[in-house]
N, C-alpha and C positions, 0 to 999 in steps of 0.2 A: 648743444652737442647731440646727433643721431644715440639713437640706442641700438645696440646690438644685438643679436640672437642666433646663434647656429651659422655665423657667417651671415645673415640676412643683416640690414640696417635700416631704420626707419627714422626718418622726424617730420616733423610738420612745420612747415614755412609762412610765411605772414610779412607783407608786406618784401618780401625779398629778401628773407633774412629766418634763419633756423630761430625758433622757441627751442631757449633753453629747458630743458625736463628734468626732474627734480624728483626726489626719493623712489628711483627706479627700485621694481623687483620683481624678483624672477619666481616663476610657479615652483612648485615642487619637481612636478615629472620635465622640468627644464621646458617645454613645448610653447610656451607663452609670460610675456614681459609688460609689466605693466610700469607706468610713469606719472608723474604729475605735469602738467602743464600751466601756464599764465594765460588766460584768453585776453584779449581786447576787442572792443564793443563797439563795431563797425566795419573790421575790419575781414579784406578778404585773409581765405589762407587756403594750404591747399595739403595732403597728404602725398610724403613722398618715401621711396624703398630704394635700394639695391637688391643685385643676391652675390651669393659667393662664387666666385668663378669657377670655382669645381663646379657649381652644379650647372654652367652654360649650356650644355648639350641636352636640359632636362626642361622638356614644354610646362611652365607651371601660371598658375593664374592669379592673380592678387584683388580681394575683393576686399572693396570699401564701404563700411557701416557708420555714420557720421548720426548719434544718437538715433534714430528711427528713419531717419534717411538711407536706405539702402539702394546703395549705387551695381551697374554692370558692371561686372570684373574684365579686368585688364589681363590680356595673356601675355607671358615673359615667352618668347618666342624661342626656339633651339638657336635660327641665324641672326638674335640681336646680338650687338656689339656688348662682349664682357668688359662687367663695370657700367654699364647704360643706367643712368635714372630712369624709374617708372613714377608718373605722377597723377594723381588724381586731384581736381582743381573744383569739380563740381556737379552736378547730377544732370547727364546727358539727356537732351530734349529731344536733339537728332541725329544724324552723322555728321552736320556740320552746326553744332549749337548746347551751349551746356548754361546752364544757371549755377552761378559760381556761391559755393559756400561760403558762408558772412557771421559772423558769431555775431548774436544779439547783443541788444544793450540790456541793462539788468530788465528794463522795466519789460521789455517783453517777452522774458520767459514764463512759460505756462504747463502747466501737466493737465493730462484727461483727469477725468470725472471730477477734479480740483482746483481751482485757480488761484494762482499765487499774487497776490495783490503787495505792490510796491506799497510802501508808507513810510517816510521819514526815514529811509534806508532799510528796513524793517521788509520784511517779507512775511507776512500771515498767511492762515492753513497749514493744511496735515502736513508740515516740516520736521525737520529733527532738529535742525538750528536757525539760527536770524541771519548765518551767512547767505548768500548767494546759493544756491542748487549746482550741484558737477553736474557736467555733460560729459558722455564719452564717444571717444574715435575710437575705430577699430580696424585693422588690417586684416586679413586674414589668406594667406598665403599656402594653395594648392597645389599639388603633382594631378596634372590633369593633360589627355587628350583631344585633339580636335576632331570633330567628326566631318564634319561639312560647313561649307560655307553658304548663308540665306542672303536672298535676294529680299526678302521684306524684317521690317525690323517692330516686333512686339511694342506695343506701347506700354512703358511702365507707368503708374499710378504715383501722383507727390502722394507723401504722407498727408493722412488726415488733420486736417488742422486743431484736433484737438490732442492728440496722440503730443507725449512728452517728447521735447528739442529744445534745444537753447542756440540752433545754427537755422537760421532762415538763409534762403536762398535769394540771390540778387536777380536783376532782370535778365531774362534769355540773351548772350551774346553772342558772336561766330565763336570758333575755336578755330586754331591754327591751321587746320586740316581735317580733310572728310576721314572717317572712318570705314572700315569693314566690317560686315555682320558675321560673324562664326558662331559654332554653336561645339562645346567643348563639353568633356564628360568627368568626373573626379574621377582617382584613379586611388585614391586612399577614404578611412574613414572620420579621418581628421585631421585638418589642416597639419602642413610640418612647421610651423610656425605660424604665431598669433603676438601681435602689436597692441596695446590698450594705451590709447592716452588720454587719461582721465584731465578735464580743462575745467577753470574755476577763471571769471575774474579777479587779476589780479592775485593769485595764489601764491604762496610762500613757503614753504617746507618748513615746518616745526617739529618738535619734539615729538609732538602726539605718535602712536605709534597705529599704523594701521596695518589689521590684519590680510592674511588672504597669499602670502609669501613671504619671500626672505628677501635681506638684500643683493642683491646682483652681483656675486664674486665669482672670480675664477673663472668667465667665460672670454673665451679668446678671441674676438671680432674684428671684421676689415673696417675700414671708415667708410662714409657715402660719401661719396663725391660731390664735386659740384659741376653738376654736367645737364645741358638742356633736358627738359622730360623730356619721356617716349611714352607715347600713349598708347596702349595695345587695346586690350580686349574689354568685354563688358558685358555685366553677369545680369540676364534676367532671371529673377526665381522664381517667376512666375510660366514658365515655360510649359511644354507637354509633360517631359518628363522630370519628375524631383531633384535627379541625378543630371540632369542634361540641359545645359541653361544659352542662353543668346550672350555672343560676345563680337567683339571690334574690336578690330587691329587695323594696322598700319603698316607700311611697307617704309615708312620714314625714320631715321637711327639718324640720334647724337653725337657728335665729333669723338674720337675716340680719347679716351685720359692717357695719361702717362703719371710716372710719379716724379715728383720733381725735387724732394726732400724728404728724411728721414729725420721727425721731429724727435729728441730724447725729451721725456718728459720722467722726473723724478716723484716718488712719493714716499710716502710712511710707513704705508703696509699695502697688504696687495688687495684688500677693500677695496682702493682707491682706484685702481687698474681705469685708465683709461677705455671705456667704451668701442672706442676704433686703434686701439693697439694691433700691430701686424699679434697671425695667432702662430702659433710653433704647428707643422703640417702635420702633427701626431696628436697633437691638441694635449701636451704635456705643457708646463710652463712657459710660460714668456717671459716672464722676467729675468730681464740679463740679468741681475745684478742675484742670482738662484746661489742659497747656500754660499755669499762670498761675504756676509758679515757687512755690508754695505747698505744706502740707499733700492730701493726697488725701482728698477730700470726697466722701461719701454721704451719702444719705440713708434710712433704715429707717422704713419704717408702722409705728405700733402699730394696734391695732383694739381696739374694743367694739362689745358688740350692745346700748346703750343709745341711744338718738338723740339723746337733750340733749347727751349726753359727742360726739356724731361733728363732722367738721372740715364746715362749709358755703361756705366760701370761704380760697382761697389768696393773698398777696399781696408782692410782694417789694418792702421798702425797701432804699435805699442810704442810711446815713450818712456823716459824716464823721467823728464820733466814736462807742468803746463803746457798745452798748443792753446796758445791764446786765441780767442774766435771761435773755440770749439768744447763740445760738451765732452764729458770724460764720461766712459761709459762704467769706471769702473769706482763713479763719486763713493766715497765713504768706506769703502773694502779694506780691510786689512791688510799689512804686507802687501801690495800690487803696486803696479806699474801703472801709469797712465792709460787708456784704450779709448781709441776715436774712430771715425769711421771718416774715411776721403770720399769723397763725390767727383765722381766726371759728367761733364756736359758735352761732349763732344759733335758737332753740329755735321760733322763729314759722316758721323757713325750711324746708316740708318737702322739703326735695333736699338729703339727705347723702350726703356724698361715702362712694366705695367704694373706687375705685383710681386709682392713680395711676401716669405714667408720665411719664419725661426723654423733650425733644423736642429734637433739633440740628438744624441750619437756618444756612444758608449766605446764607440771604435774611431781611430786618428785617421782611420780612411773616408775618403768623400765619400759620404752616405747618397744613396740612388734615391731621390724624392721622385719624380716623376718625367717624362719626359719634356711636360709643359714649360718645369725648374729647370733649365737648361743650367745654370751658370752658378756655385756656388765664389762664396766669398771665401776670405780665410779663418780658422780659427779663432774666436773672440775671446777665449776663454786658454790661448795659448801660454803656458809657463805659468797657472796660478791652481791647473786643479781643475777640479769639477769635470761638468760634462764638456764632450767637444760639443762646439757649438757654430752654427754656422747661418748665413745668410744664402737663399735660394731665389733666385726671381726669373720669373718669364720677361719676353720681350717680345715687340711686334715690330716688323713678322720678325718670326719665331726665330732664335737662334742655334744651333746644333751645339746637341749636347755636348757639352764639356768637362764631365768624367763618367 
C-alpha cells in the first residue's frame, strides 16, 4: 500500500506490483515519512509519487536518492494531468537511456573503507548485527522554478564503486521517450515533503521498536493511483550553481483516472486509518463513523482510466433495514439507522468524477469547498447528530457549481 504525506503519496514498485511497507512513521515536525520495506535480490524496481491536486497549478520537482545513487529530479509540471504518476525507474545515462535500479543479492553488498564478507549466511566486519545491512530510498519533493531550458546535458558521475549501496544498476537500456534538459531553481529551504524507504532483504516488522518518530496517525491522504509513469525532469547537483541544477521533462501525460468506487474500509481505532483514505478538505477528521459509538469508518477511491467504469454521481440513502451487497456506513453506531452510499455509472454523462473529498460543517447549509468541488452529496450524518457531513468531488471537464 503507497504511503501518504501532506496529500503527496509514494511507494515503490517491483516487478509490477506495489511493496507492501511496514511500520510506517511520521517525523515530528509532520515534513517526512519513513517506512520499512522487503527487497528481492535481482529484481528490478522503480520509485513512484503522486501529488495532491490542490497543488496542480504549483511547478515542483521530485528528486530521487536510491542509497548513494543520486539521480536528476523529475519536474511535476503546472499543465500535467492531475492525479498523473511520476516515476523514477533508474539512473539516466542520456535523454534516451537509463540503467535501471536492481537490488543486489546478499552476497554483493559492500561499504567503503570496509567489506562485508558473506559467510554461511553470516556477514563479518564493522556491523551492528549478522542480519543483512538496510539500504535506503529517498524521495524528496521541491516547490521549484524553471529558469531555462539547455541544449547540452551535464554528465553525471556513477557512484564510486566503493561508496555504500546495496542497488546495483543493470545494463544501459532505451527509455520509452527522449527527454528535455531544464535547469530549475528551489524556491524553499527545504523540501515540502520527504519519502524514506528503508529496504532489507526479506524484512518483517516486529516488535522491536525503532526510534527517530512516531507512528503515522491522524493524516488525511489521497491514494496513488495506478496510472502509466510520467517522467519529467532531472536534477544534476553538480551544476554551476548550488541552488540551480539540470533537469528533463517531457511534453508526454498519462491517460487521465477517474474514480470508479468508494472502497469502506472498517477498523479498531483510528491508528489503523488507512493510508489513502479520501482527507476531509479542512483536514478535520475522516472518519465517518466521528463520535457515533461505532466501528471507525473510511473511505478509500479506487480509479480507472476507462470512462464507462468512472463514478458520475454520488448518493447517500438511509435505511432502516440491511441493503444486502453494500457496506453500512454506520456499522456498530448506537441507536442509527442504516447508511450506504449509491453509485452511478452513467455512460451518456460526460462529467466523471476524479476526486473526492470529506466536508464537516457545523451548519445544514451546503458548505462552499471550492469551486473545483462543484457537486456536493447529501448529508451522512442526517437524523443521528453530530456534524453535518458531506461528500464533495470535482469532475472532468469541470461541472458548474451546484450550490
Amino acid at each position: 500500500m503507497p504511503i501518504g504525506l501532506s496529500g503527496f503519496r509514494s511507494w515503490i514498485s517491483c516487478g509490477g506490483h506495489e511493496i507492501a511497507c511496514q511500520n510506517v512513521e511520521l517525523s515530528e515536525d509532520g515534513m517526512e515519512v519513513t517506512c520499512w520495506i522487503a527487497s528481492e535480490a535481482g529484481k528490478m524496481f522503480s520509485v513512484n509519487w503522486t501529488r495532491p491536486t490542490r497543488l496542480k497549478s504549483t511547478v515542483m520537482r521530485g528528486e530521487v536518492q536510491v542509497d548513494d545513487i543520486k539521480c536528476r529530479g523529475i519536474i511535476m509540471h503546472n499543465t500535467n494531468t492531475p492525479g498523473c504518476v511520476y516515476t523514477r525507474e533508474g539512473f539516466t545515462t542520456s535523454s534516451k537511456t537509463i540503467k535501471p535500479f536492481i537490488f543486489s543479492s546478499q552476497g554483493e553488498f559492500f561499504f567503503s573503507e570496509r567489506r562485508l564478507v558473506r559467510s554461511n549466511g553470516v556477514y563479518e566486519g564493522n556491523t551492528s548485527s549478522a542480519a543483512a545491512p538496510a539500504g535506503e530510498i529517498k524521495l524528496s519533493i521541491w516547490e521549484v522554478a524553471v529558469t531555462r531550458q539547455e541544449n547540452h546535458r551535464t554528465v553525471v558521475a556513477l557512484p564510486d564503486s566503493g561508496a555504500a549501496h546495496m542497488v546495483r544498476l543493470g545494463p544501459e537500456t532505451g527509455r520509452p521517450r527522449a527527454t528535455n534538459n531544464l535547469r530549475s531553481r528551489k524556491l524553499g529551504s527545504r523540501p515540502v515533503a520527504t519519502f524514506i524507504f528503508k529496504y532489507q532483504p526479506g524484512y518483517k516488522d516486529t516488535a522491536r521498536s525503532r526510534k527517530g518518530g512516531h507512528p503515522l496517525k491522524g493524516q488525511h491522504e489521497g491514494s496513488a493511483r495506478d496510472t502509466p509513469s510520467e517522467e519529467g525532469q532531472e536534477t544534476d547537483e553538480e551544476g554551476e550553481d548550488t541552488n540551480e541544477e539540470e533537469e528533463e521533462a517531457v511534453n508526454d501525460e498519462p491517460p487521465q483516472q477517474y474514480i470508479s468506487n468508494l472502497k469502506v474500509v472498517y477498523t479498531g481505532s483510528s491508528s489503523q486509518m488507512p493510508t489513502n483514505a479520501i482527507e476531509e478538505v479542512q483536514g478535520r477528521s475522516n472518519d465517518i463513523g466521528k463520535d457515533m459509538g461505532g466501528s471507525f469508518v473510511w473511505l478509500v477511491p479506487e480509479y480507472t482510466a476507462t470512462k464507462a467504469k468512472a463514478l458520475t454521481s454520488i448518493s447517500v440513502e438511509i435505511h432502516e433495514k440491511p441493503w444486502d451487497g453494500h457496506d453500512d456506513l454506520a456499522k456498530e453506531a448506537r441507536g442509527t439507522r442504516y447508511r450506504y452510499l449509491h453509485f452511478e455509472k452513467n455512460p451518456d454523462e460526460p462529467k466523471k468524477i476524479d476526486q473526492i473529498v470529506l466536508v464537516r460543517s457545523e451548519s445544514s447549509e451546503s458548505p462552499h469547498v471550492s469551486d473545483e468541488y462543484s457537486t456536493l452529496s447529501g448529508n451522512i450524518n442526517e437524523g443521528r447528530g453530530g456534524d453535518f457531513l458531506f461528500l464533495a468531488w470535482s469532475t472532468i471537464p469541470q461541472a458548474e457549481k451546484m450550490y
